[in-house]
C-alpha positions, 0 to 999 in steps of 0.5 A: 564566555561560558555556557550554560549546564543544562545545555547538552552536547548535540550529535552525541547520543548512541547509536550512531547515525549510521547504525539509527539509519540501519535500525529504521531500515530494519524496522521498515523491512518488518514493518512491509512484510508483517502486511495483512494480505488485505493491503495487497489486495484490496488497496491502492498499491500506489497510495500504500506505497506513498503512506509508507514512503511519507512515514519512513522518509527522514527530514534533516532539520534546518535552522530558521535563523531569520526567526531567532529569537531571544529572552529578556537578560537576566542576573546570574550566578557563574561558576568561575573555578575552572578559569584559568586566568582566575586567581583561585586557590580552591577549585575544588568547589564552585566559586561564583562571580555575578555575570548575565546570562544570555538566552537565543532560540533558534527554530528549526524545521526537520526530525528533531531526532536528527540532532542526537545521533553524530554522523560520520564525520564529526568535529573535536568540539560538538555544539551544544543546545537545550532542545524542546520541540522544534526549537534549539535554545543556547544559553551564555553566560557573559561576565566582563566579555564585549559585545563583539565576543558575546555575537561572535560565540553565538555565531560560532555556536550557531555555524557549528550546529549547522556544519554538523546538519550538513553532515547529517543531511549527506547520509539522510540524503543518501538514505532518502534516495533509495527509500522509495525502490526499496519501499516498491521492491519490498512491496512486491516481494510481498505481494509476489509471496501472497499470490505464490501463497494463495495460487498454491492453495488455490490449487489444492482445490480446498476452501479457504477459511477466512480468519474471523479478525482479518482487517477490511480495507473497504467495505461490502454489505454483509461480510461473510454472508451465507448464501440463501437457497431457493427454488431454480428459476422458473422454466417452461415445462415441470420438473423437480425444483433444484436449490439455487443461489437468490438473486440478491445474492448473486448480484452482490457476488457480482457487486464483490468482483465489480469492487476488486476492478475498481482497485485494479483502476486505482493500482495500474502500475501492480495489474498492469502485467496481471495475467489471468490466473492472478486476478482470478486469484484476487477474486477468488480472496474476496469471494471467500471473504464475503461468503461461507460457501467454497470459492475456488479457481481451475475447478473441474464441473461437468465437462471442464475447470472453470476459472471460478467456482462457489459451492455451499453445502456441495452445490454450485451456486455460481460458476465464472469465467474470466478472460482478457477480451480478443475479438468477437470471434473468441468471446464467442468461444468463450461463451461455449466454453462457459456452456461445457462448464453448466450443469443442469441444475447450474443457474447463476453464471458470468463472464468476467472480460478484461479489455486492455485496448483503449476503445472500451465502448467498442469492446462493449458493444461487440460483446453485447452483440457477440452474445445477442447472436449466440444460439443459446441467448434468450433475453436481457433481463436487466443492464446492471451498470455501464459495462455489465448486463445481465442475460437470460440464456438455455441449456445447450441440452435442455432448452426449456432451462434456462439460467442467468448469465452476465457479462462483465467488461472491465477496464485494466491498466494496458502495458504501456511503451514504456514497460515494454522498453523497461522489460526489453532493456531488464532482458538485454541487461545481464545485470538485471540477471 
């Protein structure tokens, strides 16, 4: 039984499996860390995380036998010079014998591109096949062989294609295996050095200047807004009006942090042990992404650093303060600190509170009670949605000035039993060193 030319040999081709696996890993560990920032911070980690899994992962192919197939015989014209049991007095040139050529088609399911690179372990005499899309066909040459010959060599060839993708599936199995821990680890080791990165700057206390052609992976209305000035809002005695942030501009800074909590939601297993100063930083990222002013955290105005702080043109148009909720007693608190931090000309503020306990209608209705009750409440002025409202409040040194304060409850992801085992057992562990 002889084959066809054309069917090349199969597990052969360079690099070897072990060394194509290595180069996808190399490509996957480039790939993560070449990440716009915008991933880190605007994405859903988990969803990114699955898409990075669902590209990189390998399927070892696995022949559908039950589909095989074949094609109608037809004549051929077999080269016969190299067999041995010939009578040939000139192998030198092809000498022909009319024979029947065999075509089967074998479908497959898995990454064609597994049949090319031998695996570690390989035999004398790999298969051969002509492949073409997701379908190996064999071709045979059949001379004076018997039937039983003609399905015993296909048989064989068929076994031996498949001995050969279970040893590719033992080293993609193991490739597979650690793909999604090394997929988390590199994202975190990219996410860690874009908070380092964006912390250190944030400490500089200089605005940051977003690259024109940074990719969105959600969209606000009005990228890169520029802040409209107007007269302060109005207060009941005279006085020299002092530029302002609009009011439309204001709620759209607040519509801004409202989206990064909504990724907070969406990505609990990255903020769950967020501490304050790092979402202040996402915040931070997004303000200075929206708008041509100078966001910047830890920035000392009037008696303090308040958390977060935009500027146009050297004004303060919006001061915030962001805190995870502790009682009514410290949102109390918080709410002088946030006084200490307020100008005279100071008309646009918030509060940006992070609940990790469960009962969020709770939380909600403490903090509006809490801030009901404050010396310097006046008014609501408008409820924005389900967890934000908006306050008229006084200046502590001028009571006739008043300014906007809102109050914001987000819900975060709580550190679960679990986590606190898994941090517990990474501390006792003196492998985890």
């Amino acid at each position: 039984m002889r084959r066809s030319d054309n069917d090349k040999y199969l597990f052969r081709d360079q690099p070897d499996l072990h060394a194509y696996l290595q180069e996808l890993h190399r490509q996957m560990v480039t790939e993560i860390s070449s990440l716009e920032v915008n991933h880190f911070l605007t994405t859903d980690l988990g969803q990114l995380r699955e898409t990075l899994y669902q590209r990189h992962v390998l399927i070892p192919p696995v022949l559908k036998e039950d589909q095989r197939s074949q094609t109608a015989p037809c004549d051929a014209e077999i080269d016969v010079r190299h067999d041995t049991n010939r009578m040939i007095f000139d192998r030198s040139r092809p000498v022909y014998v009319r024979g029947t050529s065999f075509t089967v088609h074998v479908p497959f399911e898995g990454d064609s591109e597994l049949f090319m690179h031998s695996p570690s372990t390989v035999s004398s005499n790999p298969p051969r096949a002509s492949l073409s899309g997701a379908e190996l066909s064999m071709t045979f040459y059949k001379l004076d062989e018997s039937q039983e010959t003609l399905q015993a060599t296909i048989s064989n060839e068929v076994g031996n294609i498949k001995q050969h993708l279970s040893w590719v599936s033992g080293q993609v199995g193991a490739f597979n295996a650690h793909l999604r821990q090394q997929i988390d680890a590199l994202i975190e080791n990219r996410r860690a050095k874009i908070m380092s990165d964006y912390q250190l700057a944030d400490s500089l206390g200089i605005p940051i200047r977003r690259r024109d052609n940074a990719p969105q992976t959600y969209r606000v209305p009005e990228i890169r807004r520029k802040p409209s000035l107007s007269l302060s809002i109005a207060s009941t005695k005279r006085s020299a009006p002092d530029p302002s942030l609009e009011l439309d501009d204001y709620f759209h800074i607040l519509h801004v942090i409202h989206n990064m909590t909504l990724v907070m939601e969406r990505s609990p297993s990255v903020f769950r042990h967020a501490t304050e100063e790092e979402i202040r930083v996402h915040f931070l990222v997004q303000l200075n992404a929206q708008f041509e002013g100078s966001a910047t955290g830890e920035t000392f105005n009037c008696e303090g650093k308040t958390d977060i702080l935009l500027r146009y043109n050297g004004k303060n148009l919006f001061i915030a303060e962001c805190k995870f909720w502790a009682g009514s007693k410290a949102f109390h608190e918080t709410i002088d600190q946030l006084l200490r931090y307020v100008s005279w000309r100071d008309t646009k503020t918030a509060i940006l509170v992070f609940n990790r306990n469960k009962d969020t209608t709770a939380v909600l209705a403490a903090a509006g009670k809490a801030t009901a009750s404050h010396p310097n409440f006046k008014r609501v002025d408008r409820k924005i949605d389900e967890s934000s409202v908006c306050y008229i409040f006084v200046h502590p040194q001028d009571r006739d000035k008043e300014f906007f304060l809102t109050v914001a409850i987000y819900d975060v992801p709580a550190v679960t039993a679990s986590d606190s085992a898994q941090m517990a057992n990474s501390a006792m562990d003196p492998a985890s060193e």
